[in-house]
C-alpha positions in Angstrom: 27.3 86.0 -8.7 24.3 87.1 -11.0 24.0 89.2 -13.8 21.1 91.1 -13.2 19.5 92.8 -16.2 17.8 96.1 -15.4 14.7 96.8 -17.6 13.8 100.8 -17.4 10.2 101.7 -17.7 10.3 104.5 -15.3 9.5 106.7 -18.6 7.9 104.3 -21.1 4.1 105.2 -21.7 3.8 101.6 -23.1 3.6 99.3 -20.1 2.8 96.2 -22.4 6.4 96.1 -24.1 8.7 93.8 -24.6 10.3 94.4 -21.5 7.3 93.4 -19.8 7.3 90.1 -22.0 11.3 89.3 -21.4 10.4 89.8 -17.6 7.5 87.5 -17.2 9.5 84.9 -19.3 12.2 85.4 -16.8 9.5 84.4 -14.2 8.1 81.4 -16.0 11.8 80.2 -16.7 12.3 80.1 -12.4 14.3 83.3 -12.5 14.1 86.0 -10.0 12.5 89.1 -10.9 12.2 92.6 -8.6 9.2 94.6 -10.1 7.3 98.1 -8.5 3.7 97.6 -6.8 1.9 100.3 -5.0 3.3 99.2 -1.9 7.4 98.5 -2.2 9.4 96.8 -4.7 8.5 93.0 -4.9 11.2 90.3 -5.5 9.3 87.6 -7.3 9.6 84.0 -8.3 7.0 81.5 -9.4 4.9 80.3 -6.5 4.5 76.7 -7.4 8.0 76.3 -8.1 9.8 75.5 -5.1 13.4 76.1 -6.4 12.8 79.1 -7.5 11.1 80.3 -4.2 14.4 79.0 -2.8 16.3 81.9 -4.7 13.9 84.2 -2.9 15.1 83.1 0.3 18.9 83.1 -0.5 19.0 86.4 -1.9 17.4 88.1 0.4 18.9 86.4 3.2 15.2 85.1 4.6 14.3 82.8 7.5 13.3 80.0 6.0 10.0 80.1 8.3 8.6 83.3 7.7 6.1 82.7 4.6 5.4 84.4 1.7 2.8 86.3 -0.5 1.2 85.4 -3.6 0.4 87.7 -6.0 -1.9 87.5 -9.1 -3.5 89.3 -11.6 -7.4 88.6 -11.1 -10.2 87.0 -8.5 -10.2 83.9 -10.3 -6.3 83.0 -9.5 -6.9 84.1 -6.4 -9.5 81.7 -5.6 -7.7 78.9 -8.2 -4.9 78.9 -4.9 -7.4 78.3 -2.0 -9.3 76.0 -0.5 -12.4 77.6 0.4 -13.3 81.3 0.2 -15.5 82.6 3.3 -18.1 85.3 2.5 -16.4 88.0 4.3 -13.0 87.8 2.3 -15.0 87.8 -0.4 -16.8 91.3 0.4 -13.3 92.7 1.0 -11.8 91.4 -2.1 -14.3 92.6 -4.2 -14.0 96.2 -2.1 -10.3 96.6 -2.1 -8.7 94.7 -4.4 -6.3 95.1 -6.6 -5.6 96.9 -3.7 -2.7 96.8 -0.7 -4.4 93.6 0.9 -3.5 90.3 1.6 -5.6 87.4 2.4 -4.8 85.0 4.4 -7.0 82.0 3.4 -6.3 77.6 3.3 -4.0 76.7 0.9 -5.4 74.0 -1.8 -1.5 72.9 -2.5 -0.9 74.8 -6.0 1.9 76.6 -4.3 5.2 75.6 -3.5 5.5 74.0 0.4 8.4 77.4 1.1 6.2 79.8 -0.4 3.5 78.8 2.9 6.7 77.8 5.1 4.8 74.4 5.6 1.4 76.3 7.2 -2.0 74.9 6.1 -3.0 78.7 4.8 -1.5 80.9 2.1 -1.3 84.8 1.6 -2.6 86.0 -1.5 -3.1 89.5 -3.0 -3.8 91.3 -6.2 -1.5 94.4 -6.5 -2.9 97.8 -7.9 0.3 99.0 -10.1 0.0 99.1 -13.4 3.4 96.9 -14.3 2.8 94.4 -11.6 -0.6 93.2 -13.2 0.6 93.5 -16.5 3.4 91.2 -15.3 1.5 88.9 -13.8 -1.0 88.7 -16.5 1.9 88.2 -19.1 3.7 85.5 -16.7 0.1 83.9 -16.1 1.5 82.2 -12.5 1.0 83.2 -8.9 4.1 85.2 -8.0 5.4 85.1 -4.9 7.3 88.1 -3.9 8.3 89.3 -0.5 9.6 93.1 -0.4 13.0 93.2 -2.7 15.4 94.4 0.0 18.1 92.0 1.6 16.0 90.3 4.9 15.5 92.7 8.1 16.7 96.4 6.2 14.0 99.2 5.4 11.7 98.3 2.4 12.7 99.3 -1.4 10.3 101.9 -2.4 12.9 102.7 -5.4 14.4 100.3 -8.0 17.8 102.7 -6.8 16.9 101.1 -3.3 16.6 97.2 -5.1 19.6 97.7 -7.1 21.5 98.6 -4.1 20.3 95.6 -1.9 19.9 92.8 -4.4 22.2 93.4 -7.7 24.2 90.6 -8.9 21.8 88.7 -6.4 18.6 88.1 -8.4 17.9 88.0 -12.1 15.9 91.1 -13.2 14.7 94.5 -11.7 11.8 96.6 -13.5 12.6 99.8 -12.7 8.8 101.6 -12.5 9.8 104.7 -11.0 9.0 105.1 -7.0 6.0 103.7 -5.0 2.9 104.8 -4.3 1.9 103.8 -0.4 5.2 103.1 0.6 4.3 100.8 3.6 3.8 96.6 2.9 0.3 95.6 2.5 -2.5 94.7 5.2 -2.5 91.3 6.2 -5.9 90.0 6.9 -6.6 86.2 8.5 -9.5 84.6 6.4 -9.5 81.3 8.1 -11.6 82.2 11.5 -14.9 83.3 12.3 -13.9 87.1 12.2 -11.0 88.4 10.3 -8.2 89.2 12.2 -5.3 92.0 10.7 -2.0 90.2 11.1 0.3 92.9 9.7 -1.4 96.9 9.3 -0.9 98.4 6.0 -2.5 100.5 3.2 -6.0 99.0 3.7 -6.6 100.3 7.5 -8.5 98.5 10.4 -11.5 101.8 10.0 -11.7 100.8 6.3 -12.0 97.1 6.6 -15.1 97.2 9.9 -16.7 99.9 7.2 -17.0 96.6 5.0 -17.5 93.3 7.3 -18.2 94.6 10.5 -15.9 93.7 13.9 -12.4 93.2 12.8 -9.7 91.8 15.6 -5.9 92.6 15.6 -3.8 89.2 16.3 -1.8 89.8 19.7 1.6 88.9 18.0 1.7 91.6 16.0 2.7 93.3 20.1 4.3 90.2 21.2 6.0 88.5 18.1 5.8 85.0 20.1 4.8 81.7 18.0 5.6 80.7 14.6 4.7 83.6 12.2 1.6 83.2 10.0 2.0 86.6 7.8 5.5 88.6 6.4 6.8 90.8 9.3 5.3 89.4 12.6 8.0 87.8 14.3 11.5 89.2 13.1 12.9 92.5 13.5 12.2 94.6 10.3 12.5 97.4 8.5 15.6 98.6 10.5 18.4 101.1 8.8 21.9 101.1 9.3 22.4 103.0 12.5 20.6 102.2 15.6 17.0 104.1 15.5 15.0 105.3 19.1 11.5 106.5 18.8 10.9 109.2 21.5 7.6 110.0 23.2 6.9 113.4 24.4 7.2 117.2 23.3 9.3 118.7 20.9 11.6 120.0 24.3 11.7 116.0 25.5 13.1 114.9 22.2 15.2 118.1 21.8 16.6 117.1 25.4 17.5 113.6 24.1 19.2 115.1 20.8 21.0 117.4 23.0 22.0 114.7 25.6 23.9 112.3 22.5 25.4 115.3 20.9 27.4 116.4 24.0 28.4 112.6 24.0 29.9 113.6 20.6 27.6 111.5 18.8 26.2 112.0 15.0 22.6 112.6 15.7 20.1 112.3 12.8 16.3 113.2 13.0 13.5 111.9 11.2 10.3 114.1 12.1 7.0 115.4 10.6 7.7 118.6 8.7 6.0 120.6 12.4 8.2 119.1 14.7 11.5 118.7 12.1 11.3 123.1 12.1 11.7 122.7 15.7 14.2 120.5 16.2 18.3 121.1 16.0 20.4 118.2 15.1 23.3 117.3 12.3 21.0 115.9 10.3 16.9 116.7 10.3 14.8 114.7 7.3 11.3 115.6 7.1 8.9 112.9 6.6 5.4 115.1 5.9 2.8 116.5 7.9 1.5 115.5 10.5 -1.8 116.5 9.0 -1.2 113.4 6.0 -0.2 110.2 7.6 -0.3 108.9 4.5 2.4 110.9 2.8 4.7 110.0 6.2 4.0 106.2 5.4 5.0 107.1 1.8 8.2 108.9 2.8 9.2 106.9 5.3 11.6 103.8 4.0 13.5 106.6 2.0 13.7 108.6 4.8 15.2 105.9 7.0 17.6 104.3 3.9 19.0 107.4 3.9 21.0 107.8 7.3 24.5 105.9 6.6 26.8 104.7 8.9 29.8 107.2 9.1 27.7 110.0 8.9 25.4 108.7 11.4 25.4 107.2 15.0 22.0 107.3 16.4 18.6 108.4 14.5 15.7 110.2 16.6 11.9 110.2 15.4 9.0 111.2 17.0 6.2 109.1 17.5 2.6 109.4 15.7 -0.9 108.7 16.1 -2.1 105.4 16.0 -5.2 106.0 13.8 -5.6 105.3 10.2 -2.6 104.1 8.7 -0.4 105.4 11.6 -0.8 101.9 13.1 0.8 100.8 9.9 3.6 103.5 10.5 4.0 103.1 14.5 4.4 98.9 13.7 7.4 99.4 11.7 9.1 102.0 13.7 8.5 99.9 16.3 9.9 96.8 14.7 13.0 99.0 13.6 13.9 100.7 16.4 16.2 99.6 19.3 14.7 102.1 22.1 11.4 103.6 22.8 11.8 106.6 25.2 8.4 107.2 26.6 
């Protein structure tokens, strides 16, 4: 069992504190640290230490296969971990990052063999939160850090959610308040002759061809066959405590369903958009935002699902959403979580 010490800068104006500094040295020490970005909460350890990136693995509860992310504080560690940098990564780094993005590019060996999962490439990001890059510019490593939640469950997009998950499992937690997209970042292939998204995220498919031109979509992401080259392409992810179905249809189709489990006596939760939620009768109806603002569903929607518990639960309905924009981001981890689609 860990102590895990929980540093609070939720409210301190004064990101560059001595918090900050007792983190990073946590970092550099091989401890495990759980710290905000503008995606989810990131468990970290230092990249090109590979018993560190072990604790990663064991508190989380990790396939040892499925690699990890990098993260760093500028271009020039980005590039300091790669091999080669094509001129079409380079054209979106310099447009989106710090930024949710990952790039998938050839390793050069810096970073731990786990951290890759023995693959020739690595994923690498700079994160746009204000404590991550002051950590990572006070740590002065590459930090790998998958999302801080124990393998398989919804995201953290809270320290509350980390602290639940992973104390007395890792070393430290920042607490930074709550996230800003809420959904993991874009994963972007570097290595062929056209990128190719491995994993939607903040950074959407529209935004990326508005850069570079033809962008592909790798055919796992629908299939999840062969070894995984980016977080969250092969195992199931992001799934809550009770079983979760996404239903297809009207507001009457997924009323029916609702209506069908509660005569079965069954504890029926909802998770909708804010239009079809004041439609819908259930025990339990969460709202995730309007249809109208994907982007405040994606934010809402690891909360949203953390917050059905067994007991009070059995079975939890959502709707499906558009696939544009960052609702293929959205639709890939519903899809991931849930158990049944009802089309």
């Amino acid at each position: 069992m860990t102590h895990t010490v929980r540093w609070n800068l939720h409210e301190n104006e004064k990101i560059n504190s001595k918090e900050i500094q007792e983190a990073a040295g946590f970092l550099r020490n091989g401890m495990t640290v759980a710290f905000p970005t503008e995606t989810v909460y990131g468990l970290g350890a230092d990249a090109t230490n590979e018993e560190a990136v072990a604790k990663i693995f064991e508190a989380k509860g990790r396939p040892s296969d499925n690699p990890l992310i990098a993260h760093v504080a500028t271009k020039k560690q980005l590039t300091d971990l790669v091999d080669n940098l094509p001129e079409f990564a380079e054209k979106l780094i310099d447009a989106f990052s710090p930024g949710p993005i990952t790039f998938v590019l050839p390793s050069n060996g810096t970073c731990a063999k786990n951290v890759t999962t023995g693959l020739p490439t690595i994923g690498v990001r700079i994160p746009d939160h204000p404590i991550a890059l002051e950590l990572l510019k006070e740590a002065d490593i590459p930090v790998a850090a998958p999302s801080a939640n124990i393998s398989g469950k919804p995201s953290p997009t809270t320290a509350d959610h980390v602290w639940v998950d992973l104390n007395e499992k890792i070393n430290g937690l920042i607490d930074g308040g709550s996230t800003g997209v809420g959904l993991e970042s874009t994963v972007i292939d570097c290595t062929t002759e056209l990128p190719i998204i491995l994993r939607p995220g903040g950074i959407t498919k529209e935004q990326i061809e508005a850069v570079v031109g033809t962008v592909l979509v790798d055919p796992v992401l629908a299939t999840g066959l062969g070894k995984p080259k980016a977080p969250g392409m092969k195992y199931t992810h992001y799934a809550p405590e009770v079983p979760l179905w996404l239903i297809e249809g009207s507001v009457d189709k997924i009323q029916s369903v609702i209506d069908q489990e509660l005569t079965k006596g069954n504890k029926v939760g909802v998770m909708a958009s804010d239009e079809t939620a004041l439609l819908l009768q259930s025990d339990q109806v969460k709202q995730l935002g309007s249809r109208d603002n994907l982007a405040e569903i994606a934010n809402n929607l690891y909360d949203v699902l953390r917050s059905f518990k067994n007991g009070d639960t059995d079975l939890i309905i959502c709707e499906v959403f558009p696939e544009t924009g960052i609702g293929q981001a959205i639709m890939n981890r519903l899809q991931k979580a849930a158990v049944k689609h009802i089309e």
